[in-house]
N, C-alpha and C positions, 0 to 999 in steps of 0.2 A: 665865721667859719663853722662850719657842721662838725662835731664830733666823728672821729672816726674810729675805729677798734683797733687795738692792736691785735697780732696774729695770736698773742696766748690768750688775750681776751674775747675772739673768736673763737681758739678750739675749746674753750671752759665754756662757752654760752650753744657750740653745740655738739659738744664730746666728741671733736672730731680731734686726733693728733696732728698739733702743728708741721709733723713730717707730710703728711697725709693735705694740708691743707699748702703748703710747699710743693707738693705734686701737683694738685689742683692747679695751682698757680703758671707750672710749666706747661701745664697740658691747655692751657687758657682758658678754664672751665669756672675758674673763681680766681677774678683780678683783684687783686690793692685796687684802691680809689687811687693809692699816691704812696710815695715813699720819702719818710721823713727821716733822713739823719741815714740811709739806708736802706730802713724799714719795713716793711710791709705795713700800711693802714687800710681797714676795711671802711667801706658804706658801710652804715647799721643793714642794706639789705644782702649784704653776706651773708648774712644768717639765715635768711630766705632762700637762697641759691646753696648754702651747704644744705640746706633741708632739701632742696630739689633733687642733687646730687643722690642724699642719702638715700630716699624715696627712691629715685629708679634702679641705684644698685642693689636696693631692698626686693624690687618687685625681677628682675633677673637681667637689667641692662649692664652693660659693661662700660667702662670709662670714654672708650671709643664710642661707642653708641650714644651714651649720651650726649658727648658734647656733636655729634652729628643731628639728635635730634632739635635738640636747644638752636641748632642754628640753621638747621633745615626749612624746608616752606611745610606748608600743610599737609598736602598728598604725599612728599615723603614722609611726614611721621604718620599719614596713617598706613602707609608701606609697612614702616617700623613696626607699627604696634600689632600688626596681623601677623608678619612673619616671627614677633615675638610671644602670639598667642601660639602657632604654630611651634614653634621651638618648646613649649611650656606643656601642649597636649603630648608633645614625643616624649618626654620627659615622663611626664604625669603615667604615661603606658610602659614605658621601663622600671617606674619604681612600683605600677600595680604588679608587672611582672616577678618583679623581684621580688616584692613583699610573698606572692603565692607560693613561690620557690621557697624563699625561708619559713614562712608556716607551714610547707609540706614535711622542708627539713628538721621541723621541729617533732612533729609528729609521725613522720614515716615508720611505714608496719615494717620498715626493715632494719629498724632499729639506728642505724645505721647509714647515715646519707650518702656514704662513698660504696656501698653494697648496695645500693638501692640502681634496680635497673632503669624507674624512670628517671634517675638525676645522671647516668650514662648513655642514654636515648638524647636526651637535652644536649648533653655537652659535641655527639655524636653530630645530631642538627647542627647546632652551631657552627659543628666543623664546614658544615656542607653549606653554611650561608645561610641559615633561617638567621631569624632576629630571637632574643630570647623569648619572648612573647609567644611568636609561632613556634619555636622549641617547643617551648610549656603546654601550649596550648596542642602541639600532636605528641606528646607525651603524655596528658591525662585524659585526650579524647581522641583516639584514634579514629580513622576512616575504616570503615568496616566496607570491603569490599561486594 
């Protein structure tokens, strides 16, 4: 008989919370090999698959997504991983946005970020459907007629 782990000696070998590897379990992302007395018993490669787990909700997959990918064909995960590079570049351009916002607000000659005309031009934009990006971006460079 192969040894198998119990579920606390899977979440200690990879710091995952046994509630947390109990979730896994219902969403059928990480199965027992078997249950003994009850139990939950892992394969020693649970600990491979919680690692896999970890890794993609690390890189920005969601529970759903993963276990879509893990049991998808090819072409859909390279579906997956484009529209999650896509997801990651919109990202990546809201938080350049914002960071420029916050270092303007940190240093604005108006002392003052809520007296400051370009950060009510922005908000102004916003109202009217830009993205904050294009707020920001015709807020410190306007079109000159």
């Amino acid at each position: 008989m192969t040894a198998t782990l119990s579920i606390g000696e899977l979440a200690e070998r990879t710091g995952v919370p046994t509630s947390a590897l109990r979730y896994y379990d219902e969403l059928g992302l990480v199965r027992p090999a078997e249950r003994e007395a009850g139990r939950r018993r892992y394969a020693e490669s649970a600990v491979k698959d919680v690692g896999v787990l970890l890794f993609f909700q690390e890189i920005g997959f969601t529970l759903s997504e993963i276990g879509r990918f893990l049991t998808g064909e090819q072409t859909g995960r390279q579906e997956m991983i484009d529209g999650k590079l896509a997801e990651l570049t919109e990202q990546q351009r809201r938080i350049e946005a914002a960071r420029a916002a916050l270092e303007h607000g940190r240093e604005c000659p108006a002392s003052d970020p809520l007296k400051c005309p370009r950060f009510w031009s922005i908000i102004e934009e916003r109202q009217r459907g830009l993205s904050l990006a294009e707020s920001h971006e015709r807020a410190h460079h306007p079109k000159t007629s």
